[in-house]
C-alpha positions as CSV (number, residue, x, y, z in Angstrom):
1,X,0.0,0.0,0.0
2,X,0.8,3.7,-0.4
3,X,-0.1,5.3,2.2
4,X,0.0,8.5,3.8
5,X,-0.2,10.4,7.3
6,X,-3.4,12.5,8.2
7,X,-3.8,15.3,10.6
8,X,-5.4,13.4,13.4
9,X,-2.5,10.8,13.4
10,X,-4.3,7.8,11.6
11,X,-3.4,6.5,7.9
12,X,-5.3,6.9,4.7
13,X,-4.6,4.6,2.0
14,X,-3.8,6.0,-1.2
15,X,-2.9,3.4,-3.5
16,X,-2.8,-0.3,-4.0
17,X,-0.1,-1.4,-5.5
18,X,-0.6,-5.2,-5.3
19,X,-2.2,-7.5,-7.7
20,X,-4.1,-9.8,-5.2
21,X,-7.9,-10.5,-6.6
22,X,-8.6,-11.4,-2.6
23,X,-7.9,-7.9,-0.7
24,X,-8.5,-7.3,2.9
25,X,-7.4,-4.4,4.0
26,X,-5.4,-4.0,7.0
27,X,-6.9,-2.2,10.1
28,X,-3.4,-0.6,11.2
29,X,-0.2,0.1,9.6
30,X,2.6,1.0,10.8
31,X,1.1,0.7,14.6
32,X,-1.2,3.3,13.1
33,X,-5.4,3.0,12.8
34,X,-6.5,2.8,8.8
35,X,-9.5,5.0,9.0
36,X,-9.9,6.1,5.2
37,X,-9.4,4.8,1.5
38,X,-8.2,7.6,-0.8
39,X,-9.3,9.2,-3.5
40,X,-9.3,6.2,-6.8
41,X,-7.0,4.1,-4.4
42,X,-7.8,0.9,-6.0
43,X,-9.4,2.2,-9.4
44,X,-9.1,0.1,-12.4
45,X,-7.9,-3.0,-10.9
46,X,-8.4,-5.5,-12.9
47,X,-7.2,-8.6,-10.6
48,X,-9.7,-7.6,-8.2
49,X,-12.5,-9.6,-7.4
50,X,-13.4,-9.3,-3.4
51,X,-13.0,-6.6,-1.2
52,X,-13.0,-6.1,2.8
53,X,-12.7,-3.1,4.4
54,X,-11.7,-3.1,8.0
55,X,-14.0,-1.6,11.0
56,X,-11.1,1.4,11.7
57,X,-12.0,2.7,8.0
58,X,-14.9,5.3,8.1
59,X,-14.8,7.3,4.6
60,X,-14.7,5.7,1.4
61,X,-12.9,8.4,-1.1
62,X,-14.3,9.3,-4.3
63,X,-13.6,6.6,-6.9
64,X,-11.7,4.3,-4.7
65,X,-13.0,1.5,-6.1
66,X,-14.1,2.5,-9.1
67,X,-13.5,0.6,-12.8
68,X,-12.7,-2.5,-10.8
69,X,-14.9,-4.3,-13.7
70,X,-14.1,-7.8,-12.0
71,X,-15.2,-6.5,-8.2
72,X,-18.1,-9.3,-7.1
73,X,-18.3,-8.7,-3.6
74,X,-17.5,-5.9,-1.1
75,X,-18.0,-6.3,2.5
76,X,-18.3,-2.9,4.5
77,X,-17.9,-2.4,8.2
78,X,-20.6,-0.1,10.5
79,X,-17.8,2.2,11.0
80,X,-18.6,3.4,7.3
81,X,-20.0,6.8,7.4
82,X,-19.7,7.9,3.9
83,X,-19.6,6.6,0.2
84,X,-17.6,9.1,-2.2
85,X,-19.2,9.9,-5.8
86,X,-18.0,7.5,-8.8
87,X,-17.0,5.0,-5.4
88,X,-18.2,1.6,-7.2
89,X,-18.9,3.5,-10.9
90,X,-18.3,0.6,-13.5
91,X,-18.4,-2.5,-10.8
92,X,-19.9,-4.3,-13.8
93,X,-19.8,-7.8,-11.6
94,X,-21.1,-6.5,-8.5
95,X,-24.1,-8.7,-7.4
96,X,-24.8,-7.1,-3.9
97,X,-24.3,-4.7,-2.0
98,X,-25.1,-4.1,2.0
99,X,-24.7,-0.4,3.0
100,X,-23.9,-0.3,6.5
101,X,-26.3,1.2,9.1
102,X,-24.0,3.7,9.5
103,X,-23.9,5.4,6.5
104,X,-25.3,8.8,6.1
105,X,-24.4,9.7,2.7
106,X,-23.8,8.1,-0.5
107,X,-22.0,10.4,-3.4
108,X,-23.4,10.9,-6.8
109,X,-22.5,8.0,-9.7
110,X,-21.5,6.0,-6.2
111,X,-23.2,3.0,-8.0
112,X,-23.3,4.0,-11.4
113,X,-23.1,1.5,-14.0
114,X,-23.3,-1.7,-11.9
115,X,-25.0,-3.2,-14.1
116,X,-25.2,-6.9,-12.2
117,X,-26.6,-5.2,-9.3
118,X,-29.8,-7.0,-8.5
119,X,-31.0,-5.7,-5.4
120,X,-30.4,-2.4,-3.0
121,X,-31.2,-1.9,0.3
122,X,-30.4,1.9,1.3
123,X,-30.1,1.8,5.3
124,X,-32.0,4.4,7.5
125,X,-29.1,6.7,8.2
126,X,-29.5,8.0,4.9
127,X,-31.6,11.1,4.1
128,X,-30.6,11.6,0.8
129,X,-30.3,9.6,-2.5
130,X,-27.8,11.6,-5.0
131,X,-27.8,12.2,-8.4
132,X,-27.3,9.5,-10.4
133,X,-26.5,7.0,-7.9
134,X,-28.0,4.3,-9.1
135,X,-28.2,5.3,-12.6
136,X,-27.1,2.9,-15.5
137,X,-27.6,-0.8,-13.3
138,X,-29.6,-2.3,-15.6
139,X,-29.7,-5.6,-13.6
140,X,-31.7,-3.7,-10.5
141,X,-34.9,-5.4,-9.7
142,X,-35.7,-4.1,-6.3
143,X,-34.9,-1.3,-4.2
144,X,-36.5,0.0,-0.7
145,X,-36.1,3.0,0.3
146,X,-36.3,3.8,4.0
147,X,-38.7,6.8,5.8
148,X,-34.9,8.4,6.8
149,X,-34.9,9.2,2.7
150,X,-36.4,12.8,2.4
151,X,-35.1,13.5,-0.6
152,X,-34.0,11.8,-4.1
153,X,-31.9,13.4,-6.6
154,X,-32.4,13.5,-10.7
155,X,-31.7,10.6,-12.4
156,X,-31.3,8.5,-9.6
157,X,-32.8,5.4,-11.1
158,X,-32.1,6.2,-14.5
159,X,-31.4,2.9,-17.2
160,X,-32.6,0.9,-14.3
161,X,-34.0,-1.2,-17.1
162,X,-35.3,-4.4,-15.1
163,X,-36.4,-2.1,-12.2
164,X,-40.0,-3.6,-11.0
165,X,-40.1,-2.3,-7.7
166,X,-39.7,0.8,-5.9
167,X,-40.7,1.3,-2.4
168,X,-40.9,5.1,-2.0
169,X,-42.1,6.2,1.8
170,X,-44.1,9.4,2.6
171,X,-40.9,11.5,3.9
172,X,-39.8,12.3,0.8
């Protein structure tokens, strides 16, 4: 990993530079807590098919994982407190996705293009869905959307092709 120092004294990764298809992420380096994944830290990776993300991490950058056409799995700790935009764009193999309970926001194009992504459930520490989130996943059947939701951006669902369900409560 590259790697570098932030303010409060823990680590944020900024680059992979393995070629393992099986990452888990290490919760400490250096005798120092891992508690974010950089901006496009593992984008375009090939190799990489499964992901886990320790419980010390609790921001995922913008584009960290994104282009990792092979990614099928991703496994998220409750420390997770927000998705970047573009996070997962072009996951083309991702089947499903849990968003941790303690997420409160999810970027725009976080999902974009996931286009093997069947299902969705958005936790209820989210109030609001971005822009494009979801747009492109032409594999989504199902999504429910939780009373927390007041508010869903344009194009959120957009070339959700196979989309036959939408659970939309009154608070938004």
């Amino acid at each position: 990993y590259e790697y570098s120092l932030l303010d409060d004294g823990t680590i944020e990764i900024s680059k992979y530079v393995g070629n393992d298809s099986d990452v888990t992420i290490p919760d400490e380096i250096d005798g120092k807590k891992v508690t974010s994944i950089g901006e496009w830290a593992f984008s375009s990776l090939l190799n990489l098919t499964n992901i886990t993300i320790p419980n010390s991490v609790i921001n995922i950058g913008n584009g960290a994982f994104s282009g990792c056409t092979n990614l099928t799995n991703i496994t998220m700790p409750n420390s997770i407190k927000s998705i970047g935009e573009t996070v997962f764009l072009k996951c083309q193999n991702l089947v499903n996705v849990t968003i941790p309970n303690s997420v409160t926001s999810i970027g725009t194009w976080a999902f974009s293009s996931c286009k093997s992504l069947t299902n969705i459930t958005i936790p209820n520490s989210v109030t609001v869905i971005s822009n494009d989130v979801f747009a492109l996943c032409s594999s989504l059947t199902d999504v429910i959307i939780p009373n927390s939701v007041t508010s869903i951006a344009q194009l959120a669902f957009s070339g959700c092709d196979s989309l036959t369900s939408v659970t939309i409560p009154n608070s938004v």
